[in-house]
N, C-alpha and C positions, 0 to 999 in steps of 0.2 A: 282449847288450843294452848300448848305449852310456848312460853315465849323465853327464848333463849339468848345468852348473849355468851360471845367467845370470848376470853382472855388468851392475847398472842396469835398476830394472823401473822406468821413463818410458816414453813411446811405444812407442820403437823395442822396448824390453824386451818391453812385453806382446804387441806382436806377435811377437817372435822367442817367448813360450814359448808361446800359443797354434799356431804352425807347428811346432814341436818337438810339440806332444801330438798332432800327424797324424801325425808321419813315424815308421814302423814302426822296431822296433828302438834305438828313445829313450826314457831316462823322464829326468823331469827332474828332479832329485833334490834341487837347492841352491839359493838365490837369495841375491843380496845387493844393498841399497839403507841409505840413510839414513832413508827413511823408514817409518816403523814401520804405518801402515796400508796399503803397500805388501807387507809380511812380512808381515803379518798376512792379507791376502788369496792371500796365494801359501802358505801354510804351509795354512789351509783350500780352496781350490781344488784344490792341487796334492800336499797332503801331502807337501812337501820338509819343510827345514831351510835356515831364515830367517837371514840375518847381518845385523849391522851393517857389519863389516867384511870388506872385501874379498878381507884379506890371509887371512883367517879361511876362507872359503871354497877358497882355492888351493890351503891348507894340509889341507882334507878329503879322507882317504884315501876315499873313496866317489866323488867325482866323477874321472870319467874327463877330460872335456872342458868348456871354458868357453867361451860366446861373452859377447865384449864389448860392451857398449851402455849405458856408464858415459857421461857429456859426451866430446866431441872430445878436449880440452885432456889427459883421463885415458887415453888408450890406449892411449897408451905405457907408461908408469907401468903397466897395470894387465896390460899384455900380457907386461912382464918379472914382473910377482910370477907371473902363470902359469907362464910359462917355469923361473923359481926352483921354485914347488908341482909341477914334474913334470908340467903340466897341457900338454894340446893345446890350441889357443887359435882361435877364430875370433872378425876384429875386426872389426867393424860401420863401414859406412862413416861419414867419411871416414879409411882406415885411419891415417894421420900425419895432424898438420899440419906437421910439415917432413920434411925428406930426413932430416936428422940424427935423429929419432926414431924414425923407419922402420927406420932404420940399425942404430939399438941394439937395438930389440925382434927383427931377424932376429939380430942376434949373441947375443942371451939363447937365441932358440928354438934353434938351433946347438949354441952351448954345452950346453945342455940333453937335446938331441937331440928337442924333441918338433915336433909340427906346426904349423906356422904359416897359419892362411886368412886371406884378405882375402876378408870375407864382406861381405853384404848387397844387393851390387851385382847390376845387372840382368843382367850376363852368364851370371848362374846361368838365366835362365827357360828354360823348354824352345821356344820360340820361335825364340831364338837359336844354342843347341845347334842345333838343326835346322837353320837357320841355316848355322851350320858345318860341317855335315855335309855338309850339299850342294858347298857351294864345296869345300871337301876332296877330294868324291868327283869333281869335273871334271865334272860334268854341263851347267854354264851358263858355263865357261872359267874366265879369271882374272877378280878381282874388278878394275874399277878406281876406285870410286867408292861412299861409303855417306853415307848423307846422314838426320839425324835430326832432327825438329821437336818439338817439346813441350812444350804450355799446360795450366799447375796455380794452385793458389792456393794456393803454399809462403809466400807472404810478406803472406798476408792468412789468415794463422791465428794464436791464441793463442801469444805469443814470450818469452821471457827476452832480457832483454839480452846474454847470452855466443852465444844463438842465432845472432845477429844480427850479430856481432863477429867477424871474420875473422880476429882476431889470438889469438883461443882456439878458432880450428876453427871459425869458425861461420859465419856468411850463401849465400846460393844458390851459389855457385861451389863452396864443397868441400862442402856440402850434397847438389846433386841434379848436379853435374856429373860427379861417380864414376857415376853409373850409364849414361847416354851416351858417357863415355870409356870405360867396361869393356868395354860390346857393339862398338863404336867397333873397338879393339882388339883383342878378339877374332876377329871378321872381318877386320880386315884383317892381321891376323898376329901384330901384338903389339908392330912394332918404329917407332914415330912420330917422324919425325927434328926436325920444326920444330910452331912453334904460333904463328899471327898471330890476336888475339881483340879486340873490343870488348866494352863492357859500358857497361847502363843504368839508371841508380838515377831513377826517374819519380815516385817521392813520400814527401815531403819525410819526415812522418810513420812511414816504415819505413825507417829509414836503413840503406845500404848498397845493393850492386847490388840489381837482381830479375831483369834480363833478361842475357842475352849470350849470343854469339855468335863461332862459334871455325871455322877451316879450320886442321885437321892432314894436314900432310904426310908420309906413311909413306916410307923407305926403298924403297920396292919400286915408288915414286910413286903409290901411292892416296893419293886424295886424302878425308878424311875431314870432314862437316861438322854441327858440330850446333848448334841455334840452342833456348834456353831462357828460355819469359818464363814468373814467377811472379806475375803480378800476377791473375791469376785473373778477367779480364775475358771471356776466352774459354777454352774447356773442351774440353781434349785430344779430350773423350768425342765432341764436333760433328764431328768430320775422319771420322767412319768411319758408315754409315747406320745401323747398327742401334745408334749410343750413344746417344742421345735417349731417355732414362726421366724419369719425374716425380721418381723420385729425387734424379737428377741436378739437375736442372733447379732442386729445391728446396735442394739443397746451394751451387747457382752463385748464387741468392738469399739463401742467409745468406752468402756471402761477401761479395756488393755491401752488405749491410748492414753484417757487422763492419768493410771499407772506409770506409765511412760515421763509424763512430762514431771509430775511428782517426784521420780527419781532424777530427771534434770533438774530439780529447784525450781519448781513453780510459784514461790513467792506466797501472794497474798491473794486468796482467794474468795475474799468479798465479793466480788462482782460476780462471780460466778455461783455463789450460794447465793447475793440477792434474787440471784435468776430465779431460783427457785422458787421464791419464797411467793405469799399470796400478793399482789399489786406488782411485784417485782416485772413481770414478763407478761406473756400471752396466758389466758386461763387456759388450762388443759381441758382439752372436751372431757365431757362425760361418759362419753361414748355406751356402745349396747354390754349388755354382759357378757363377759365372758368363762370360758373355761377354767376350773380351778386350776392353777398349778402353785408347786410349791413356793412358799414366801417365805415371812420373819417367824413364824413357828415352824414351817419345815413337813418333811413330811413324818407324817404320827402315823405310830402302829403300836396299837392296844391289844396285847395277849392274854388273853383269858382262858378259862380253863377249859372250855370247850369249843374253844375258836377264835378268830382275832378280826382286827377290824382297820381299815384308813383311808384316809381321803380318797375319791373317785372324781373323775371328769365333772358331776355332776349333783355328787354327794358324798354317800358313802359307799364303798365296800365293807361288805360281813360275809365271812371264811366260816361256814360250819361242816358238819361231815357230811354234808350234800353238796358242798361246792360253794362261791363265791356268787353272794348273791349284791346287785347293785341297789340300793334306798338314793331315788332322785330328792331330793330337797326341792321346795317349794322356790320359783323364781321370785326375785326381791327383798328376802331375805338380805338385812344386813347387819352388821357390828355394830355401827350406830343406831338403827332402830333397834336393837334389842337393848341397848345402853340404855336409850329412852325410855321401852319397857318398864326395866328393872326400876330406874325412878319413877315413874307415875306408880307402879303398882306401889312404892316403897310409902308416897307421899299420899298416893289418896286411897290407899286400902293397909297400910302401915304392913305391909310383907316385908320381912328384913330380905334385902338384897341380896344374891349369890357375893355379888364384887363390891360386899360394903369396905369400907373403912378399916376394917379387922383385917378383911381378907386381904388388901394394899399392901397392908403393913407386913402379912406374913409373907407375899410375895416377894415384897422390897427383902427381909430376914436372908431368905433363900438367895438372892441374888449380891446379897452383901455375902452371906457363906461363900458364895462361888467366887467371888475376890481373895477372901481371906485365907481359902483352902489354899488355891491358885499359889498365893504369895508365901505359906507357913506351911506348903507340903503336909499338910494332914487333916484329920477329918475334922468338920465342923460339927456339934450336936447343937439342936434347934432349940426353942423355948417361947417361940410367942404363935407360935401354926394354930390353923381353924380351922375347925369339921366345913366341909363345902354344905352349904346349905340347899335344898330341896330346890329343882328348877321349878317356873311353873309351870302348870298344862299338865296335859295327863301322859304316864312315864309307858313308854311303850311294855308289855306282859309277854 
C-alpha cells in the first residue's frame, strides 16, 4: 500500500485526493494547507492527519509519497523539503516556473535519491498512451504532424490575483499550456528544437493572455501545433457530436454571466474561488464515468504517414486506407492511477519514469518559449528537451 499525503488542498488539491481514493493500492494518509476548514474536512472525509505546515508533513515517517498542488511560486521550495523528508514527490503542473527551480528540485531529488514526477499533465490520459502505443508499434508509419485545439473557460472562472500573474506561475500559458506541450511531446518523441507563439489578451477586465498559439518544431521535423483560447465563449464539448448536455450548456451560461459581471467590476473574488476550493463548499460527487469530451489539452490529431488518429467517445479513433476504425479503452483507467504507476514502477523496479523530473523541466522550457516568442515576436531555439522514454507494457505491432 502506497501511502500518500497532499501538499495544498485548493482546487487542484481536492481533485488530486478524490483520484487517489480510486486508484487501488493508495491511501491517503496526510494533508497539508493553511487553512483550517480545509484540515478539518480532510481529517473527517479522509481520516488522515491534518498539518499546518508543510515542512511537518515531509517530516512524517507514515507517508510514503507527496503530491504537490501547493501555488506555482511554492514548488520548488516544497519539492526540495520532500526530497530533504526522504519523500517521493509528484509535482502538479506547472512543474517550475523557471529552469533554475526545475534545476534545483531535480538536484535535491538526486541527492536524496528519491523520485521525482512531473505530474498532472495530460500526457498521463489513456487516450494518449494509446496514442503512443500505436505510433511505437509502426502501424500508421512515422508521425509527421500533431495538431491540438482547445476552447475552456480558464479565465472566466473565480481568480486570485497570483493566478493571473505570470511572474508567480500564473495565467493561461503555464497554467493549461503543460498539458498540450506534454501530449505534444510525448507523440512526437520528446525532443522540440524551436518554438514560434503568439498570444491574445481580449479583455481588459482579466488581465493577462487567455488565448495563444504556438508551432513547435521537433528535431526529427514534426511539426507540432497547439492553439489555446480560454475565454470560454465556445466550448471544447461543441467540436465532438455527442458533447451537447444541458449540463454543459448551463455551465457555458454561467460563465457568459460571470463574463458579465467581470466587465461591471466585480471586485474581490475570494469568496467565490473559496467555493471552490476542497472544505470550501459541498464535495462534488464523483459521479459514473463519462464520455470523453474535449478539455485542457483539447482535441489531438496525430498524422502519420499512413493515417491519423484522435480522441473518440470512448478511446480512440485510427484513419487508415480501410477507414476509421474505433480502439475502446479499458473503463477506470485514469491520470492519477497512471501517475501512481509510473512511481511505484520508478521506486520498486528503478524504471526511469516517462514524466521524470527531466521531462518537467523540458516541458516548463517549451512553455516559457511560448511566453517569450508571444512577447519578442520571434522564434525561440530549445536546449534542455528529452527523448520520451519507453511506456511500459507491451507497445501495440
Amino acid at each position: 500500500m502506497l501511502k500518500a499525503g497532499v501538499l495544498g488542498l485548493g482546487l487542484a488539491g481536492g481533485i488530486i485526493l478524490r483520484s487517489l481514493r480510486r486508484v487501488p493500492g493508495v491511501s491517503v494518509v496526510a494533508a497539508a494547507d493553511v487553512r483550517e476548514a480545509a484540515l478539518a474536512a480532510f481529517e473527517a472525509d479522509y481520516g488522515g492527519t491534518g498539518y499546518r505546515d508543510a515542512g511537518e508533513l515531509c517530516a512524517d515517517p507514515g507517508v510514503d509519497a507527496v503530491w504537490i498542488a501547493t501555488p506555482s511560486q511554492l514548488h520548488a521550495r516544497h519539492a526540495i523539503m520532500a526530497a530533504q523528508g526522504g519523500k517521493q514527490a509528484v509535482v502538479e503542473k506547472p512543474f517550475a516556473t523557471s529552469l533554475a527551480e526545475g534545476d534545483a528540485m531535480i538536484e535535491a531529488a538526486a541527492r536524496a535519491g528519491t523520485v521525482l514526477i512531473a505530474g498532472g499533465a495530460r500526457g498521463f490520459e489513456p487516450a494518449f498512451t494509446a496514442m503512443r502505443q500505436v505510433i511505437t508499434g509502426g502501424r500508421l508509419g512515422a508521425v509527421r504532424a500533431i495538431t491540438t485545439v482547445a476552447f475552456t473557460d480558464w479565465m472566466i472562472r473565480p481568480r486570485e490575483p497570483r493566478e493571473l500573474d505570470p511572474a508567480a506561475g500564473g495565467g493561461v500559458v503555464n497554467n493549461q499550456a503543460p498539458h498540450a506541450v506534454d501530449v505534444i511531446r510525448l507523440l512526437g518523441g520528446g525532443l522540440v528544437r524551436s518554438v514560434r507563439a503568439l498570444a491574445g489578451e481580449w479583455l481588459p477586465e482579466r488581465p493577462g493572455p487567455g488565448y495563444f498559439t504556438a508551432l513547435l518544431e521537433f528535431e526529427s521535423g514534426v511539426a507540432g501545433s497547439l492553439t489555446y483560447n480560454g475565454y470560454g465563449y465556445l466550448g471544447g464539448w461543441e467540436l465532438v457530436p455527442w458533447g451537447d448536455t444541458l449540463a454543459r450548456r448551463r455551465q457555458q451560461e454561467a460563465s457568459g454571466a460571470y463574463r458579465q459581471a467581470l466587465r461591471g467590476g466585480l471586485g474581490d473574488e475570494s469568496a467565490a474561488r473559496e467555493a471552490r476550493r476542497f472544505g470550501g463548499g459541498p464535495a462534488p460527487a464523483d459521479g459514473a464515468a463519462q464520455d470523453w469530451v474535449p478539455g485542457d489539452a483539447g482535441l489531438v490529431v496525430v498524422s502519420c504517414e499512413r493515417g491519423d488518429m484522435r480522441q473518440s467517445r470512448a478511446g480512440l479513433y485510427v484513419y487508415d486506407d480501410e477507414g476509421r476504425h474505433e480502439r475502446a479503452l479499458p473503463a477506470g483507467e485514469s491520470l492519477r492511477g497512471r501517475e501512481v504507476a509510473e512511481l511505484v514502477a520508478a521506486v520498486r523496479c528503478g524504471r526511469a519514469p516517462v514524466h521524470s523530473g527531466a521531462w518537467g523541466l523540458a516541458t516548463t522550457e517549451v512553455c516559457l518559449a511560448i511566453a517569450q516568442s508571444a512577447a519578442q515576436r520571434r522564434e525561440i531555439l530549445l536546449r534542455r528537451q528529452v527523448a520520451a522514454q519507453p511506456l511500459a507494457g507491451k507497445e501495440e505491432a
